[in-house]
C-alpha positions as CSV (number, residue, x, y, z in Angstrom):
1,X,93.1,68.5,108.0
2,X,93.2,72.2,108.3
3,X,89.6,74.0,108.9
4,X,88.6,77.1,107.2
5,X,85.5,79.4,108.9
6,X,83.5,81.1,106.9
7,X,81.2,83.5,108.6
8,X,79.2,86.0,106.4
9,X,75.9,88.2,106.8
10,X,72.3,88.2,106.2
11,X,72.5,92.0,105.5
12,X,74.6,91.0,102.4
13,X,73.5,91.2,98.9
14,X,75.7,88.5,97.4
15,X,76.6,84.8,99.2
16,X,80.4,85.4,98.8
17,X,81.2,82.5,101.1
18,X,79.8,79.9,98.5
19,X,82.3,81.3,95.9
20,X,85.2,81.4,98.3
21,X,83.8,77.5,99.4
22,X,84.1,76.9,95.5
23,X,87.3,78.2,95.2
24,X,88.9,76.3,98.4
25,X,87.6,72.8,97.0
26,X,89.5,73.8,93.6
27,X,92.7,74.2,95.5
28,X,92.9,71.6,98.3
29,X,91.1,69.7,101.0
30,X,90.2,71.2,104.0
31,X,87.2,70.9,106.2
32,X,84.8,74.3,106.5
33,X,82.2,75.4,109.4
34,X,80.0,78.2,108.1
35,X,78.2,80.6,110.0
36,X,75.6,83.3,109.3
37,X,74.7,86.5,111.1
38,X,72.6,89.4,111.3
39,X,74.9,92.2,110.0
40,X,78.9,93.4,109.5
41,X,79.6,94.3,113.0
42,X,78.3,90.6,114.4
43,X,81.3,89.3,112.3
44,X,84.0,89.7,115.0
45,X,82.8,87.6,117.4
46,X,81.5,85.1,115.2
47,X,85.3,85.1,113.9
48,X,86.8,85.0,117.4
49,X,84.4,82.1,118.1
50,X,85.3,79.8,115.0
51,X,89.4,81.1,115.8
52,X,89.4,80.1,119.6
53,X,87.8,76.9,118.5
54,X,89.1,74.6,115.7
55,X,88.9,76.8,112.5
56,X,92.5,77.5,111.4
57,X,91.8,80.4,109.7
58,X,88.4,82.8,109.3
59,X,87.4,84.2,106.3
60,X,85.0,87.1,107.0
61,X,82.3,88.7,104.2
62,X,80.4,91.4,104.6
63,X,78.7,94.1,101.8
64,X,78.4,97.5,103.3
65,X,76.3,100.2,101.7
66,X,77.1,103.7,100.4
67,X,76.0,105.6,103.5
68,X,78.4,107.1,105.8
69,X,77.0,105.1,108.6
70,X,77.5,102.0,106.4
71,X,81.2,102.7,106.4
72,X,81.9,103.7,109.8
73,X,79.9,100.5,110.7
74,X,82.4,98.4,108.2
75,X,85.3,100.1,110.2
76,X,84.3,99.0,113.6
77,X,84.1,95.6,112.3
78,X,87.3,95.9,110.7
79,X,88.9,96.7,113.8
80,X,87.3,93.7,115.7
81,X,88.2,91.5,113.0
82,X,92.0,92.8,113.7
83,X,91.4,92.2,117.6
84,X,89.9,88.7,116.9
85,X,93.5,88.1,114.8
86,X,95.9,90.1,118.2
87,X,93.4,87.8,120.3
88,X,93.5,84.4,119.0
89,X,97.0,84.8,117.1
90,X,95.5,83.4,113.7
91,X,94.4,85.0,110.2
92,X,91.2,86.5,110.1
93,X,90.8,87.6,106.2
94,X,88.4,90.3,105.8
95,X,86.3,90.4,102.7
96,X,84.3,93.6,102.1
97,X,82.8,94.7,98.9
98,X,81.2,98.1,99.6
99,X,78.1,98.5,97.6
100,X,79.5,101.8,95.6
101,X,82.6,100.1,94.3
102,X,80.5,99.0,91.1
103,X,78.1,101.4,89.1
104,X,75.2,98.5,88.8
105,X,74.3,95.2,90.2
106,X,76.3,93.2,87.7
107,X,79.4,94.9,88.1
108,X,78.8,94.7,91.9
109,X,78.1,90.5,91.7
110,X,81.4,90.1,89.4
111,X,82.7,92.1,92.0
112,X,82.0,90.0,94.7
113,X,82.7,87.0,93.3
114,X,86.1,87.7,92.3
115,X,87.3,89.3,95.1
116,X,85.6,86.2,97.3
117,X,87.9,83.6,95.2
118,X,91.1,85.8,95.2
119,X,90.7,86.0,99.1
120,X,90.2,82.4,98.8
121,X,93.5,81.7,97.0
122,X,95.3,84.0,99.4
123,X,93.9,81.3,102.4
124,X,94.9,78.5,100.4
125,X,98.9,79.9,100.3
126,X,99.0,81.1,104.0
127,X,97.5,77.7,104.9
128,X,99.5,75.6,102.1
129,X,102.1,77.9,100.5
130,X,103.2,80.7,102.9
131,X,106.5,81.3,100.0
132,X,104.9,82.0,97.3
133,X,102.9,84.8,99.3
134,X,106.9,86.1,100.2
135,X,107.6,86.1,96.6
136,X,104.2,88.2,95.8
137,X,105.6,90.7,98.6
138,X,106.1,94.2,97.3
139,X,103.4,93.2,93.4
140,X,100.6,95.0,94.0
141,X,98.1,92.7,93.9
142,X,94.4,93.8,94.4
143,X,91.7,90.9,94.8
144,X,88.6,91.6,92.5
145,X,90.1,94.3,90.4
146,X,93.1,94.6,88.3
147,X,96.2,94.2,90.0
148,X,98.2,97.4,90.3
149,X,101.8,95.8,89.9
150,X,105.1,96.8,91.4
151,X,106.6,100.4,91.7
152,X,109.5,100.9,89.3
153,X,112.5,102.8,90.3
């Protein structure tokens, strides 16, 4: 049975991983380990930890804020997340929702959610369904907004 890792943060303001938890169930049967820490930049090791064990695939959450610092921080954890993938050789999905991308709370918890459970579907195909991902290549697809479809020539 494949194993998904879900590691998220206490410093987010929404609990994406129990939406993206939801969503897996929905799809398919896997087992889950879920782990919690402090803030966005614990997430790479926590991801490397669950990867170099017996998670198949990670799914990382994290809620920045507006402040510059917030998103520099959100960088630096993006780039471990990448080096926990080179490292391990398996996905690590990052799920950000950056706490200006909505204009109030509501927005910002629809937000969440919806970009939790499209990141979700995307772990269920590279576990399950790797070609209907290739026939998605090139759609634009955006998880928790509107999709911005394919370029026309």
């Amino acid at each position: 049975m494949a194993r998904v890792g879900l590691v998220d943060t206490t410093f987010a303001r929404y609990d994406m991983a129990s939406d993206a938890k939801d969503e897996l169930k929905q799809l398919c049967s896997v087992g889950f380990k879920h782990k919690t820490v402090p803030g966005i930049k614990d997430l790479p090791v926590e991801a490397k930890n669950m990867l170099e064990g017996d998670c198949d695939i990670v799914m990382a959450f994290g809620m920045p804020g507006s402040e510059p610092i917030d998103k520099q921080c959100a960088h630096e954890a993006s780039t471990g997340l990448i080096e926990a993938q080179l490292m391990t050789g398996k996905h690590a999905i990052e799920v950000f929702v950056y706490e200006d991308e909505a204009s109030n709370d509501k927005e910002l918890a629809k937000l969440a959610e919806e970009r939790a459970r499209e990141h979700a579907q995307n772990v269920y195909q590279l576990l399950f369904k790797p070609n209907k991902l290739k026939k998605m290549a090139g759609t634009g697809q955006r998880e928790g907004g509107s999709d911005a479809g394919p370029l026309r020539r």
